[in-house]
C-alpha atoms as an extended CHARMM CRD file, in Angstrom:
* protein
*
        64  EXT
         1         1  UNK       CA             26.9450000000        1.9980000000       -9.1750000000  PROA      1               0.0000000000
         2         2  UNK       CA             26.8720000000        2.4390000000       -5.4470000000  PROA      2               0.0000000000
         3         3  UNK       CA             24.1150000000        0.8210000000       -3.2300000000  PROA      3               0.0000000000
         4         4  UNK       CA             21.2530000000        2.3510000000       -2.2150000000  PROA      4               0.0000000000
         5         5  UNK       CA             19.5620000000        1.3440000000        1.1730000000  PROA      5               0.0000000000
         6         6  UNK       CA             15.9210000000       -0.1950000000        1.0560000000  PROA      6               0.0000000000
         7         7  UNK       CA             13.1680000000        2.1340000000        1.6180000000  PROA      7               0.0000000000
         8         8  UNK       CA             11.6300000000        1.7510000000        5.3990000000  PROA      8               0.0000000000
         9         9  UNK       CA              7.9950000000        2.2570000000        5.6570000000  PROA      9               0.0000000000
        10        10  UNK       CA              4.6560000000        0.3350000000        5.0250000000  PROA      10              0.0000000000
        11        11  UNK       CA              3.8340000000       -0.3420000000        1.7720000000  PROA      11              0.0000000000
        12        12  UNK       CA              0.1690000000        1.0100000000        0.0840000000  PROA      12              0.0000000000
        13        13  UNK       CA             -0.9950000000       -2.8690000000       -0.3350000000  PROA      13              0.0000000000
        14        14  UNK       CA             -0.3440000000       -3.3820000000        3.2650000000  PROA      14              0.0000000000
        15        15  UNK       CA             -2.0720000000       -0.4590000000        4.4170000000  PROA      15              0.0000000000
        16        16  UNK       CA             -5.2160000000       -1.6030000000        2.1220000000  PROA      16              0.0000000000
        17        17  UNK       CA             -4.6450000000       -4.8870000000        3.6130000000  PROA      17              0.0000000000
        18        18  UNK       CA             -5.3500000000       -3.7350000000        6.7760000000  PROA      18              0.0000000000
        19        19  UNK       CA             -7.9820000000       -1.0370000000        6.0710000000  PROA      19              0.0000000000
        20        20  UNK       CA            -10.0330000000       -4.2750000000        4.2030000000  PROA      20              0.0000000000
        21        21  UNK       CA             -9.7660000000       -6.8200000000        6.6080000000  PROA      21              0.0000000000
        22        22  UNK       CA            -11.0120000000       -4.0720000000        9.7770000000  PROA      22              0.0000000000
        23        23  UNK       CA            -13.7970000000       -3.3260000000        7.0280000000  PROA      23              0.0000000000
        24        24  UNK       CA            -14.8780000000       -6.9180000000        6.5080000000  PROA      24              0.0000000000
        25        25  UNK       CA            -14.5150000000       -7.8750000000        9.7910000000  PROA      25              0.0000000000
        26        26  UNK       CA            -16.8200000000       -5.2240000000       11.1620000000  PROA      26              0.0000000000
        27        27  UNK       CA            -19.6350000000       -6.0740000000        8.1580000000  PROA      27              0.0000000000
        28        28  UNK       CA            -19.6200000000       -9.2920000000        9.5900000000  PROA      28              0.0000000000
        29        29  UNK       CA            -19.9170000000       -8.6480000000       13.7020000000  PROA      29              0.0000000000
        30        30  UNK       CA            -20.7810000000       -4.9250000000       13.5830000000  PROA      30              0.0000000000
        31        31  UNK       CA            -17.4320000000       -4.3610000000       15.4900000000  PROA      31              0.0000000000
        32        32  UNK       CA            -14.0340000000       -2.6460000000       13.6700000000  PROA      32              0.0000000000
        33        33  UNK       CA            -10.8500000000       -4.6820000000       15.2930000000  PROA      33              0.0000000000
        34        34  UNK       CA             -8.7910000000       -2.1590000000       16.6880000000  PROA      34              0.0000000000
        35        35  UNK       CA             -5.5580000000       -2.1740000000       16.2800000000  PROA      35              0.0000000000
        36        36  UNK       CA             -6.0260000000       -4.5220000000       13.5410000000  PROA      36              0.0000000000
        37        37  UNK       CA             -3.3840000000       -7.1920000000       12.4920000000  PROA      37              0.0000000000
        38        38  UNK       CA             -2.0130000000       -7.8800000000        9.3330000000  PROA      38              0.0000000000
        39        39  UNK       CA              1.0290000000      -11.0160000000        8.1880000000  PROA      39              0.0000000000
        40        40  UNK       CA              3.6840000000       -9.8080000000        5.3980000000  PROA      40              0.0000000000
        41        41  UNK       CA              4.9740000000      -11.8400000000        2.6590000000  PROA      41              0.0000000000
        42        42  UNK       CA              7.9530000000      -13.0040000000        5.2190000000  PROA      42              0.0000000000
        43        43  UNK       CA              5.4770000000      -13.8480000000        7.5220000000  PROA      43              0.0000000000
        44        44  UNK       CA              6.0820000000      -11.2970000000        9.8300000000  PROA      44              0.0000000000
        45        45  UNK       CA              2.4600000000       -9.5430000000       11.9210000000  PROA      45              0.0000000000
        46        46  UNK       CA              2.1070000000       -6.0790000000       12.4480000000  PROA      46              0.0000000000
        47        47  UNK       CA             -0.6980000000       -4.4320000000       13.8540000000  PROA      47              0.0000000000
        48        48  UNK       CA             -2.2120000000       -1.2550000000       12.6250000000  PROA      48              0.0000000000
        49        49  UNK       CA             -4.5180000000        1.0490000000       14.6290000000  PROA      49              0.0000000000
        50        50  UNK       CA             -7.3370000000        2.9440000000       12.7750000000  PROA      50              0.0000000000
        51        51  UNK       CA             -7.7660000000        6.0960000000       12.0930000000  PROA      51              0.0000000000
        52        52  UNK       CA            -11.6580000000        6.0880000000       11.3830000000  PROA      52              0.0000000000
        53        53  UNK       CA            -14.2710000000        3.2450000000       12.5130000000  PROA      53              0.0000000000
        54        54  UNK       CA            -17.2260000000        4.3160000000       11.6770000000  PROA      54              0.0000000000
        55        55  UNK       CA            -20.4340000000        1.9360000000       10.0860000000  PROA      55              0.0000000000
        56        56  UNK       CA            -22.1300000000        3.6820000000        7.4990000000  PROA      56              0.0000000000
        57        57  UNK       CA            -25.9810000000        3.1910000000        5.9570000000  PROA      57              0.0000000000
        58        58  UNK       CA            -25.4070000000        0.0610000000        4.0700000000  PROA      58              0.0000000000
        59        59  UNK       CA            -27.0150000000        0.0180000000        0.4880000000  PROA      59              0.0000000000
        60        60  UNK       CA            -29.6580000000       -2.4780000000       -0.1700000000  PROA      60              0.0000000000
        61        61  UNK       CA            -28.8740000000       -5.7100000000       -2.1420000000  PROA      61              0.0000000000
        62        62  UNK       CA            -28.7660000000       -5.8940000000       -5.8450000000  PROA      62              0.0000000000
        63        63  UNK       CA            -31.4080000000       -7.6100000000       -7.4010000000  PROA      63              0.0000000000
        64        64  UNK       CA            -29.0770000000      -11.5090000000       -9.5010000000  PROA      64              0.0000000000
């Protein structure tokens, strides 16, 4: 079997990784991070910048 080179690219859980942490971060200060940085596994950061940052109409509380 030959080898096959690895795949270059972000991965879907970084991306999401990203996407959540601008999300949270602008829930709690009312401001979306832009670009916004993320670490991989090997400890490496890259930064993202978003596509979208927009706050929308946030739904009451549910009653515990």
């Amino acid at each position: 079997m030959g080898q096959t080179s690895l795949r270059r690219g972000w991965t879907t859980g970084t991306c999401a990784t990203a996407a959540a942490k601008a999300a949270y971060a602008a829930l709690l200060s009312g401001v979306f991070p832009d670009p916004v940085e993320v670490t991989l596994p090997r400890g490496e950061r890259v930064a993202f910048a978003l596509a979208e940052t927009a706050l929308g109409d946030v739904p009451p509380a549910l009653p515990s």
